[in-house]
N, C-alpha and C positions, 0 to 999 in steps of 0.2 A: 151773378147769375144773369145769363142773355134769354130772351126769350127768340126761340129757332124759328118760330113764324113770323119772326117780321125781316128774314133774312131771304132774300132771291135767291140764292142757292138752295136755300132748303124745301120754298118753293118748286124749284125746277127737279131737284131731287126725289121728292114725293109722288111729282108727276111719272117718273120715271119706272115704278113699281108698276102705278097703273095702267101703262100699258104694256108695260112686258105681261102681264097680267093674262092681258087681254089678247096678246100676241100667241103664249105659251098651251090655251087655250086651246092652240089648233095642233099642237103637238102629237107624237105618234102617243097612245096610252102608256105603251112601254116604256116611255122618258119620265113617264112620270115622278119616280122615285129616283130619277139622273138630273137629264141636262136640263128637265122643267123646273125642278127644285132646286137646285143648285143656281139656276139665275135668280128664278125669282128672290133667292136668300140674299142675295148677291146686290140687287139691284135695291132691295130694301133696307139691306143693310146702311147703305149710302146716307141718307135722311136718320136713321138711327142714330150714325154715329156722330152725326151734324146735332140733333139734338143731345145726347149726350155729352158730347164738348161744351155746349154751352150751358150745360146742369153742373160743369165740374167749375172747383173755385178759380183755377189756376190760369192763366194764358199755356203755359207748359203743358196743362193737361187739355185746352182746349186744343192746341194744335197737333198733342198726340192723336186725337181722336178725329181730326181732319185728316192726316197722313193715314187714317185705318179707311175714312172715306174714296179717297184716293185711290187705296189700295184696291175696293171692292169697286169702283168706279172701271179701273181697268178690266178687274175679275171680267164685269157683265162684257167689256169690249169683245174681250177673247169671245166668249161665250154666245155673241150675236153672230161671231165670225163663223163659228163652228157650227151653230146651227143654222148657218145662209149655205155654210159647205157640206150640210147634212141634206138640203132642200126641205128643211122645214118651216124656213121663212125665205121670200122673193128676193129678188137682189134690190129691187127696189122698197119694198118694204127697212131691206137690212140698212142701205143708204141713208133713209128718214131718220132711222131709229141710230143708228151710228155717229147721225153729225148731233142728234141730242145730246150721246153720251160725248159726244169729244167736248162740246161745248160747256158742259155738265166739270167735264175734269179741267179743263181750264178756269171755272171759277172757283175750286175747290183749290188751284192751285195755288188762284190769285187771293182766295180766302186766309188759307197759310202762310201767306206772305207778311199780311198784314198782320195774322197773330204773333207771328215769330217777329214781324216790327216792333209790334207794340209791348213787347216783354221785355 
């Protein structure tokens, strides 16, 4: 068993939630039960599923649950796109928050490298 908080990515993960959070905030009411929710799951799912990999016994099942990080990693990309092309967040805002998540998925990538190494 790892413990997920002493891990930078899951750091930088958890950060990530909180400000979509805080972004989604300013959403039209009517997305509320759409593209608000739908990221926010999205974005928090990331850190979940980082600490859940490292709850499971196995390197196999840690890196399954890294490749599900990943997955929701890209989710939120799409998702900041669509709402920069909705005008519900700036271009500049989307920018900030877009090189987080690239940065975000490159450590997750380079996270699973090292699990699928070390197996």
């Amino acid at each position: 068993m790892r413990d997920f908080r002493q891990l930078r990515v899951w750091e930088d993960a958890h950060r990530l939630p909180l400000e979509i959070y805080k972004i989604t905030k300013e959403f039209p009411k009517e997305e509320l039960f759409a593209l608000t929710n739908q990221i926010r799951r999205a974005s928090t799912s990331i850190g979940s599923n980082i600490a859940e990999g490292c709850g499971r016994g196995s390197n196999k099942d840690y890196a399954h649950f890294s490749q599900i990080a990943i997955g929701s990693a890209f989710e939120v990309d799409y998702q900041l796109l669509l709402a920069k092309d909705l005008s519900y967040i700036d271009a500049k805002k989307y920018l900030s928050i877009s090189e987080k998540t690239d940065a975000l998925k490159r450590q997750l990538a380079a996270l699973l490298q090292k699990v699928r190494n070390s197996s």
